[in-house]
N, C-alpha and C positions, 0 to 999 in steps of 0.2 A: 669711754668704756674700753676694753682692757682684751686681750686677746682672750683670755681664758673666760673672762665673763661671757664674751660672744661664744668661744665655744660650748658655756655651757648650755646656751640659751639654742643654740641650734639641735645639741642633745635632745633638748625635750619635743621639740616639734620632729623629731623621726616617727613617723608611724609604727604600731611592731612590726605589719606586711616589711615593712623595708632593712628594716633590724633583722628579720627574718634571712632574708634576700641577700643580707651583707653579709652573715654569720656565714652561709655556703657559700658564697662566694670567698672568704676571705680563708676559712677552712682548707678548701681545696685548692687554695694557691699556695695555704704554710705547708700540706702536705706534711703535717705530723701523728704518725700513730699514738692514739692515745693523749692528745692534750688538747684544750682547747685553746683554741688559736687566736682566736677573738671574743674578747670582753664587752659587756654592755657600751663600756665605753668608746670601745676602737669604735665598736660597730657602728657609735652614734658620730663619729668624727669621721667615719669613709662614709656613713650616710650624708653626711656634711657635706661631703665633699661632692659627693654625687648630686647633692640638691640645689646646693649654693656655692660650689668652687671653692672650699676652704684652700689654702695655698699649700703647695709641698712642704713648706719648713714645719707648719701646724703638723703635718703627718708624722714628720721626721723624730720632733717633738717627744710629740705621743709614745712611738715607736721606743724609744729609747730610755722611755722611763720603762720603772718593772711596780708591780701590785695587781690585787685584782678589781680597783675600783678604775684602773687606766686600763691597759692593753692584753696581758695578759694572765692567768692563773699561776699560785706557784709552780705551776710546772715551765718548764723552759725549750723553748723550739731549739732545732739545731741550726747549722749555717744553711743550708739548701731551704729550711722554711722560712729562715729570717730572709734571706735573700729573694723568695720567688714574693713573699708580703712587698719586701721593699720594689719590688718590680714592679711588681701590680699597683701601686701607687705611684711610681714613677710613669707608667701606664697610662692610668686616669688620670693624672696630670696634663697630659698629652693629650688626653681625648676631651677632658673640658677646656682645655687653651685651643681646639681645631670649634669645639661645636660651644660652646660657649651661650652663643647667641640662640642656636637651636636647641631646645629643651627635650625634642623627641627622640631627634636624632643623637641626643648624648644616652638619651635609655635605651634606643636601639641597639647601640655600641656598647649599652651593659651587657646588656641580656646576649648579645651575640660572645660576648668573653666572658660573662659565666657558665655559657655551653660547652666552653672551646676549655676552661680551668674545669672543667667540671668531669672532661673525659675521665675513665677510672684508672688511666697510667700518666696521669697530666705531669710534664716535668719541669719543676717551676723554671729553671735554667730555659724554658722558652719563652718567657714574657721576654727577653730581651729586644726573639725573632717577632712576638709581635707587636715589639712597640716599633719597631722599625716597619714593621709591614703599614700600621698603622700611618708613620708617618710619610712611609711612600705612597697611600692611598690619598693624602691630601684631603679633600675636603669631602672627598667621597670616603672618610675612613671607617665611618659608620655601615656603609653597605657592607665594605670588604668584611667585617668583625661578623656582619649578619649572618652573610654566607659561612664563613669557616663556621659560627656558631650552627646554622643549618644541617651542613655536613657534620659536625660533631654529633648530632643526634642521631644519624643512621647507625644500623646497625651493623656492627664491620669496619667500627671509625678505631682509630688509633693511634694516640700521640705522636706514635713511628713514623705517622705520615707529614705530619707536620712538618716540612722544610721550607729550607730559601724559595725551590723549585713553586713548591704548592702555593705559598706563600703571594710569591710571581702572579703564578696563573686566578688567581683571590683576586690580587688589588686589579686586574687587570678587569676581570668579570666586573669589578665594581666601576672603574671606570667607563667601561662600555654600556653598563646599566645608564648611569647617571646621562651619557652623551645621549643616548636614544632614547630615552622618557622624560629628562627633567623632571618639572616637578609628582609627575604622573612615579616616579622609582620605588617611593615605597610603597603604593598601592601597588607595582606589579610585585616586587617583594614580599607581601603580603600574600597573593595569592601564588607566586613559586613555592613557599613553605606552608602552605593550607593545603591545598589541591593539586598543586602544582609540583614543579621536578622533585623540589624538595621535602615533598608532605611525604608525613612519618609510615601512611597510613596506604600506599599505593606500591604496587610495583617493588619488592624488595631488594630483587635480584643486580638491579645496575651498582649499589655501593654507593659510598659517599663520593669514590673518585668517577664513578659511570655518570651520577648525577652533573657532578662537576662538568665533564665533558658533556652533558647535556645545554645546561646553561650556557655552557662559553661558545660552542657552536650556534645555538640559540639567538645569544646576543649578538653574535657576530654578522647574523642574517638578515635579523630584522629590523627594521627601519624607524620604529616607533612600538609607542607600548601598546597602540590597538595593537599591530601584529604580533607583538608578543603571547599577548592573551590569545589571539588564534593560533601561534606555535603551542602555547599551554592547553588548550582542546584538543589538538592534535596528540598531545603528552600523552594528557589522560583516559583518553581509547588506549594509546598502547599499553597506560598500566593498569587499565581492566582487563586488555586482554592478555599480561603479564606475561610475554616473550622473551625468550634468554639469548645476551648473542653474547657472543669469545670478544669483542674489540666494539667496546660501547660509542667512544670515540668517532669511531667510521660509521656506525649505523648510525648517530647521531647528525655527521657528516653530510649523508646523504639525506635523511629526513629533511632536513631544515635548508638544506640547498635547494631540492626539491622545490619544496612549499617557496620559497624568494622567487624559484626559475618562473612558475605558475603565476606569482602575484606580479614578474614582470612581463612577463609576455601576454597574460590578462588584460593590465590595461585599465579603461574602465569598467572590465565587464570582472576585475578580482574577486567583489564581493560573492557574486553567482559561483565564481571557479572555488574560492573557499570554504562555499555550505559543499559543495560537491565534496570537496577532500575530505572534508569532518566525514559527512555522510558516508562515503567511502570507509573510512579509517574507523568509522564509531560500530556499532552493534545493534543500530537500531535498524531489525529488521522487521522485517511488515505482517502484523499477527490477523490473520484473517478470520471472519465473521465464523463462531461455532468452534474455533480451535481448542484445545483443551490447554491446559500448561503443559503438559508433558510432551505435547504435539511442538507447539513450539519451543521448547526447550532444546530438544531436538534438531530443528530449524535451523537455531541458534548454535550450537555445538557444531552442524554440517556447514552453518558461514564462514566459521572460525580455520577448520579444517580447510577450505576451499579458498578463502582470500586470507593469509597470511600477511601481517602487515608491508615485512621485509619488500614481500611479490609484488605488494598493491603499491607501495612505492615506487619501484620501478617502473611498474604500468605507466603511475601518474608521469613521471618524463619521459616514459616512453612518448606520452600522446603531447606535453609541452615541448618535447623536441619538434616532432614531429609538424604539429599547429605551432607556429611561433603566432601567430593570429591570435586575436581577443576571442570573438566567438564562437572559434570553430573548437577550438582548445576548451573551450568551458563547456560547452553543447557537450563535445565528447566524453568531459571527466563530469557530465551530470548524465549521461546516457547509462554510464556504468556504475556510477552512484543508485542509479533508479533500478538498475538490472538486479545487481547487487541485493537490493534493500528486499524485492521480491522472496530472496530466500528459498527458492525451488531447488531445483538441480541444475539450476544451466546459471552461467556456467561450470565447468566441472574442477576450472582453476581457476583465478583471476590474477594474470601475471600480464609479465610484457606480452608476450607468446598469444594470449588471448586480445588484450590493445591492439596489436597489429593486426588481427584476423578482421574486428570492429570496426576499425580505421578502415582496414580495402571494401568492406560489405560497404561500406557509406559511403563511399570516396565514390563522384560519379558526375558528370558535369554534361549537363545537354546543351548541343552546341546552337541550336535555333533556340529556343528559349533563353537559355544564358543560367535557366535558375541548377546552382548547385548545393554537394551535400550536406550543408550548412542545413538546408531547406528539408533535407530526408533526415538528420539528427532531428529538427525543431517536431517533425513530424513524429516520430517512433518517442522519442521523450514526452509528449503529449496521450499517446498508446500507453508507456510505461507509468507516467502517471495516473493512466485509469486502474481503478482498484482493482476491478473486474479481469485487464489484461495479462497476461502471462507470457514474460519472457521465451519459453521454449519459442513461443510464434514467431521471432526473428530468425530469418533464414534467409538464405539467397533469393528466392525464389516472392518470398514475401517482402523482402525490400524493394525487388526488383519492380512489383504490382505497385507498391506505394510511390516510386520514384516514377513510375508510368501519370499516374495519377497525378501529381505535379506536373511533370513536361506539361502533358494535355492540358491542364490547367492551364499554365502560365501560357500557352502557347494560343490560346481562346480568350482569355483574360483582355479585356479591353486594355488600351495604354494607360499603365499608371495604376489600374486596380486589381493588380496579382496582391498586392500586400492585404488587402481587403478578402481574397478567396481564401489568401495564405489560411490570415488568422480566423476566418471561421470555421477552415474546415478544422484547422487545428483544439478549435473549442469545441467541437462536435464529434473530435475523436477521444478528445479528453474526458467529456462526460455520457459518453456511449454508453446505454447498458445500465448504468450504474444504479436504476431504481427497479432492476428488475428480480424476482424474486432470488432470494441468495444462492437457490441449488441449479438453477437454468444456466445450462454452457451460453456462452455469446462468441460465435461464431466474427472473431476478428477479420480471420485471411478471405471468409469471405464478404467482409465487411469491405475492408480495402480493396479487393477486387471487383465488386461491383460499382466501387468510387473509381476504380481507374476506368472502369466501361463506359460510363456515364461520362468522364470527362475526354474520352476519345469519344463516343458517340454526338454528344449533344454538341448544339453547332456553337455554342457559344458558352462562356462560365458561369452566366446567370442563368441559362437553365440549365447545368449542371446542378448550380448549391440548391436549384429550386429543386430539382428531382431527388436530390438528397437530402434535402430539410422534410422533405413530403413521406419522402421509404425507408427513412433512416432509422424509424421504430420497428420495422421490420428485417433491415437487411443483416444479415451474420447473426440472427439467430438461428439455432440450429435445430429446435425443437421441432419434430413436426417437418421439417422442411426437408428436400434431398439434391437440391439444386446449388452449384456454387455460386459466387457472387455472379461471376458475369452471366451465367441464365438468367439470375433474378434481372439483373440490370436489362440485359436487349429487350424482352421482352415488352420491359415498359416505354423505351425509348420508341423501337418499332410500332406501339400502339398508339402511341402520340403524332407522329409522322404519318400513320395509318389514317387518322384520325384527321389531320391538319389536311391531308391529300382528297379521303371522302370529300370533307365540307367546301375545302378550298378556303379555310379559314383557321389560320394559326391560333388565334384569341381563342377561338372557339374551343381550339384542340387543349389550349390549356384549359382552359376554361371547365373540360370535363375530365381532364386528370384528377384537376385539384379535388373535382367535388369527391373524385374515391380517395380524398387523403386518409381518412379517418377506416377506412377497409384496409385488410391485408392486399397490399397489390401485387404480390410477385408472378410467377411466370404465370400459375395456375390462373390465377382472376385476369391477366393479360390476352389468355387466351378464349377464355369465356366473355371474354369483350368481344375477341374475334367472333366467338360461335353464335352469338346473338345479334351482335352488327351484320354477318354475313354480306350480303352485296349491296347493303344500302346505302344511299348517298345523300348527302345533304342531311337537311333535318332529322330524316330517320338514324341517320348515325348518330347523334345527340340525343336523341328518343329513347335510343337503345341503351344510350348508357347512363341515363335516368332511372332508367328502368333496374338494372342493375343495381345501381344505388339504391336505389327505395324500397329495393327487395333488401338486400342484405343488411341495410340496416335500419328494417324493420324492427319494432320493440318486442314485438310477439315471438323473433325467432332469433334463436342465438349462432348467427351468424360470425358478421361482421370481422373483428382481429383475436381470432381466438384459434388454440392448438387445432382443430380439428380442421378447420378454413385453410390454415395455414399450411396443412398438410398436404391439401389436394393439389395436385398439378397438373402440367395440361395436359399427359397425358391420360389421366382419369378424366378428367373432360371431355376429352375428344372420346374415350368407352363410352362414357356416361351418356352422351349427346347419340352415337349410334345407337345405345342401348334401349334407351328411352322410345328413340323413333321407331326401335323392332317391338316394343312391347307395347307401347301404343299407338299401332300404326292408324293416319288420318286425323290426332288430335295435336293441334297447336301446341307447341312449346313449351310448356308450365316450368317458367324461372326454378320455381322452387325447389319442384320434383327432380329439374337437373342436376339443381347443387347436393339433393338429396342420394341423387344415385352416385353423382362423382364422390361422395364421401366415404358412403357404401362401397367402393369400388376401391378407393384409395385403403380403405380399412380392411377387407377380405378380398379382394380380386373381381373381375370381371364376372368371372362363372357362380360365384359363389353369391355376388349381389344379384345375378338371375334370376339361382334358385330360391334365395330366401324372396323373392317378391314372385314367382311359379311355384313355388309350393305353400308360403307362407303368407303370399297376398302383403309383403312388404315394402313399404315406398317410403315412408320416411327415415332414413336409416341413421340420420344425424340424431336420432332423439338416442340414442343408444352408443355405451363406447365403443371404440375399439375390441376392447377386451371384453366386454359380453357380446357382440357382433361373432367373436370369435368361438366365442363358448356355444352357443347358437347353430354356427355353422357343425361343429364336431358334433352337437349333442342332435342335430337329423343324420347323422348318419347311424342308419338300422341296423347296419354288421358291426356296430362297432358295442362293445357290450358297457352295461353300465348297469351298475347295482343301487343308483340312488334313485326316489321314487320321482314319478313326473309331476311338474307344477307348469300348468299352461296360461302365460299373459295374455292376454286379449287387448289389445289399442284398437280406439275406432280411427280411421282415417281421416275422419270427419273433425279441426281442430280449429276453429275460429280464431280464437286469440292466444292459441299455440304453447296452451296450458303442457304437452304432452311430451313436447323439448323436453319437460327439463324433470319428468314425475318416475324415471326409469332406473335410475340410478339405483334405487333401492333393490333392483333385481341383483345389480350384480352380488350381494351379502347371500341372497339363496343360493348361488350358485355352489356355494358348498354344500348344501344338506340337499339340493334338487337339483335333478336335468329338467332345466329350462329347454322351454320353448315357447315364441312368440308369436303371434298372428296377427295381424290387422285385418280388420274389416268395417263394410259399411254398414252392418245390417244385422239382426239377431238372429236371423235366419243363417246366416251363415257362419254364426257363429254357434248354434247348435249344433251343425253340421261338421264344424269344425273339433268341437268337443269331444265327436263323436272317432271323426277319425284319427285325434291325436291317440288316443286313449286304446284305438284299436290297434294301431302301428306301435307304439308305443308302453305301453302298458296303462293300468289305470290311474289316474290321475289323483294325486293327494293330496295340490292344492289347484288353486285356479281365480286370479285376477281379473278384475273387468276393469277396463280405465275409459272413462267416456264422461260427459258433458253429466251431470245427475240434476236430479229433483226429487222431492220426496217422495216420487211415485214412479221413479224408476232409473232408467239411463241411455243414455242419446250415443246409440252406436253409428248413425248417418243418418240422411232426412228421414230415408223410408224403416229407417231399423230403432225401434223404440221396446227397451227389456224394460219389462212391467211384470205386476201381478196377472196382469191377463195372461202372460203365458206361462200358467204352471203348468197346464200339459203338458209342454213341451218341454220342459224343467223333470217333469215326471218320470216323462222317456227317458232323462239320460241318466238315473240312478247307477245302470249298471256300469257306465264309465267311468264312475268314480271310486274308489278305495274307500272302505270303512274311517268313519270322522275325517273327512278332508276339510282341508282349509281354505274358505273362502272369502277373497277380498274386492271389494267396490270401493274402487279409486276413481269417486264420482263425489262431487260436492251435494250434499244435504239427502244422498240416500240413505233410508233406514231412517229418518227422525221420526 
């Protein structure tokens, strides 16, 4: 078969895609205004060539005939179009004799020279420059063709640039590609022009030549094509955050020196130090529960403003110089990775300037223990990763509590098991908090401070993590509470030691810690251990704190770990306890009534829980909040004027299974349309009496509540006080007390059926 017959036989298997494909290409090589440059034919004989190696003299052939069923139309190219055609073929000749063999890598090196012919001042007199570039790239000449093709598509490109010089700094890029990824090259190529330096669609402002000096610094750093593709995440934060610098060159420079200094002085610990940099370098900042978009939008605009990449570079060698060490170096670029990512206001730069400030707050090394700030990074990066914690809480003052908390540790720590305190306590800072309802502050600094008491108190570190696994749902909240960590802390330590010294039996002393784990322990219940234990020894001292227990958490009263408990401390206890004994002088103790008055106390003050139980006959003050305890208090006072009408509750005293906790809450809604007032009593009798003088001190009453124990025949105000139909007389009497149509409620089960 015959040259020509095979040519034509290769004509017919061109696809049009490729016919297509040839036409621009071959176009914008003749560079002729107004003629078409290539015929069905050429097109199907450079497609030939392209697909199957037709040989140059086939081209040359071609070339040299004229018609329009061969090469070209009657129209006629001039010398620069015939010349830049016969280059380009001269070209491809060159690039099927290097890839031959490769069939991908010869379409790579299409596509990459018809970007590069396709610029819109392409001047064909440069196929010369790149069949030489081509063949200085050797067997890498398909890289080289990609890149320039890459760079020809930014916006900014221009034939002009095209020299010996660029040409150089190409084959070079390609050679460095090919040495550090093998066969991994065109997958990283793949993604430098998708996503990466050279994607069309990121970052505009570096140019084709910025880009370029992005790559070649790039490649020049990195080791292999995983690291590559971590230089290329690193890329692509800065071209979302789309930064402008005068000398792309030098910022590139430093980036990617950087990022090699990190990965060597890392170690094995790089992978860790390179999520830190990304996370550092990226935007992903931490969008907390309830925030709106515009909230964090915001957030996001104030991180941008505050870690500039250029700064946060610097930081990052600042802290690899600094740490030539594996993990002290990663701890620190993920401390400020996590600080960072928080998105607050702190801090208010993130540069070197702020690195160095990080570095001395941590840097700290206790000479009898040994353990250093490796140990206080591992610690606060455990805080930063709780979602719950906030950066502001890093201060001097707050490192200093947590690095106390270590020493004492390690220093109590049997041989050999600090790394065992290390990492629990480190899990137990890290999930602190984190299930507790989304708007409740969690009090950190006093969480760590009462860890640092605990581990200078307690004689050993296993009961250190034990008093902390046991108080840790209660310590650094701040609800309710006014005590910092270490009041909370001695208290419990001194009651256990209290405790161990009564009995003469350690086991024992734990033994009754534990059982209040499930209560609020802080200073308050510490010391009501005290006021109940009083001088008892031995058994009674365990008796006593039985007792405690089974009161508090009793089902019938709502004790136990809740805002209102949590609030009383000891010194409302210590009110509570003299209060008690002045108001009922000669009767025993009643657990109850004490937790009762210490809340009342803790809620309105000493004189004011007085009066509301001397004038009001009030002793259970926990069934009631805060905030109507208070309303309460204002609304007896008789000089004080008040235009809403009076609504008087009645509670019996008398509460079995302490229904009465919990039935009050509905007063606080009246307390807009009425001055409340509340009364407890044992008895109907005194509750007539009481009707009588509210109504008279007060004005006449427009509504009026009874809450007591019911049956369908009436309501159990205490043993001897039973309101029935029998006493309507006495019902009778009190018309004048009340205001025309009042409203009257029985908060009594099965009254009125």
């Amino acid at each position: 078969m015959g040259d020509e017959e095979q040519a034509q036989q290769r004509k017919v298997r061109i696809s049009p895609e490729a016919k297509e494909k040839i036409k621009i290409f071959a176009k914008k090589a003749g560079k002729v205004a107004g003629v078409l440059a290539v015929g069905i034919g050429a097109g199907a004989i450079i497609g030939a060539v392209i697909q199957y190696g037709v040989s140059q003299r086939d081209i040359r052939r071609i070339l040299d005939q004229r018609g329009p069923q061969q090469c070209f139309t009657d129209y006629d190219v001039d010398s620069a179009g015939r010349s830049g055609i016969i280059g380009a073929m001269e070209l491809l000749d060159v690039l099927i004799e290097k890839h031959k063999d490769n069939p991908q890598a010869l379409a790579d090196a299409i596509d990459g020279l018809q970007s590069v012919s396709g610029a819109y001042d392409f001047e064909p007199q440069k196929m010369g420059l790149l069949k030489k570039m081509v063949e200085d790239g050797g067997e890498n000449a398909a890289y080289a063709l990609r890149i320039l093709g890459a760079m020809a598509k930014q916006g900014g490109y221009s034939d002009s640039l095209l020299d010996e010089q660029l040409a150089g700094r190409v084959v070079e890029a390609a050679r460095l590609l090919a040495e550090r990824c093998g066969e991994d090259a065109p997958k990283i190529l793949d993604i430098m022009t998708s996503n990466g330096i050279f994607s069309q669609y990121y970052w505009q402002a570096p140019g084709p030549l910025g880009r370029l000096a992005f790559a070649e610094s790039m490649l020049r750093n990195a080791k292999d094509a995983e690291t590559m593709e971590y230089y290329m995440d690193v890329y692509f934060s800065l071209a979302r955050r789309g930064e402008n610098f005068d000398d792309y060159a030098t910022y590139a420079d430093l980036i990617f020196t950087t990022l090699k200094k990190v990965d060597d002085m890392a170690g094995p610990l790089a992978p860790g130090a390179r999520n830190s940099v990304k996370a550092l370098m990226g935007t992903n900042v931490e969008r907390r529960s309830g925030e709106s978009d515009q909230e964090y939008a915001d957030k996001v605009a104030a991180y941008v403003v505050r870690a500039p990449h250029l700064q946060m570079i610097e930081a990052i060698g600042f802290i690899a110089d600094r740490y030539p060490g594996g993990e002290r170096m990663e701890g620190m670029l993920r401390l400020m990775a996590n600080i960072l990512r928080k998105g607050g206001a702190y801090p208010a730069r993130l540069d070197a300037g702020y690195a160095n400030e990080l570095c001395s707050l941590t840097e700290r090394q206790n000479p009898v223990s040994g353990i250093g700030g490796i140990h206080l990074v591992h610690i606060l990066n455990s805080l930063l990763e709780n979602p719950r914690f906030r950066p502001e809480s890093i201060n001097r003052v707050f490192v200093e509590k947590a690095g106390a908390m270590l020493d004492f540790g390690a220093a109590k720590a049997e041989e050999g098991r600090f790394g065992e305190f290390f990492t629990e306590i480190s899990g137990l800072l890290h999930n602190f908090g984190q299930f507790r309802p989304a708007g409740q502050e969690i009090n950190f600094e006093g969480l760590v401070d009462a860890a640092a008491t605990f581990a200078e108190m307690d004689p050993d570190a296993e009961t250190f993590m034990r008093h902390f696994r046991i108080f840790k749902v209660d310590i650094g909240f701040s609800e309710g509470s006014r005590e910092s960590g270490r009041d909370y802390a001695m208290p419990v330590c001194e009651m256990e030691g209290m405790v161990a010294a009564r009995t003469n039996n350690s086991r024992a002393a734990r033994d009754a810690v534990e059982r209040l784990e499930n209560l609020y322990f802080g200073p308050g219940m510490a010391r009501l251990v005290e006021l109940m234990v009083g001088d008892s020894e031995g058994g009674r001292v365990i008796s006593a704190i039985n007792s405690i227990s089974r009161t508090v958490e009793r089902s019938d009263v709502p004790f136990g770990n809740t805002p209102k408990m949590r609030g009383i401390g000891p010194a409302d206890y210590n009110e509570a306890y003299s209060l008690v004994q002045a108001l009922f002088p000669g009767e025993r103790m009643n657990l109850e009534i004490l937790i009762n008055f210490a809340y009342g106390i803790s809620a309105v003050g000493t004189e004011n829980a007085r009066m509301l139980n001397k004038v009001f006959g009030m002793r259970y003050f926990f069934r009631y909040r805060q905030e109507l305890l208070g309303e309460v208090v204002g609304n007896a006072d008789l000089a004080r004027p008040d235009g809403r009408p009076v609504f008087l509750a009645v509670f019996t005293q008398s509460d079995y299974n302490g229904t009465f906790y919990y039935s009050s809450d509905s007063l606080a809604n009246l307390t807009r349309y009425y001055r409340v007032i509340i009364v407890e009593t044992l008895s109907d009798a005194v509750m007539f009496r009481e009707i009588n003088r509210i109504a008279g001190q007060y004005g006449k009453l427009a509504g009026l509540s009874i809450s007591g124990h019911g049956s369908e025949y009436g309501v159990a105000l205490g043993p001897n006080g039973y309101f029935s139909e029998s006493d309507a007389q006495e019902v009778a009497r009190l018309q004048d007390s009340f205001a025309d149509n009042p409203v009257v409620i029985f908060d009594s089960c099965s009254t009125g059926r």
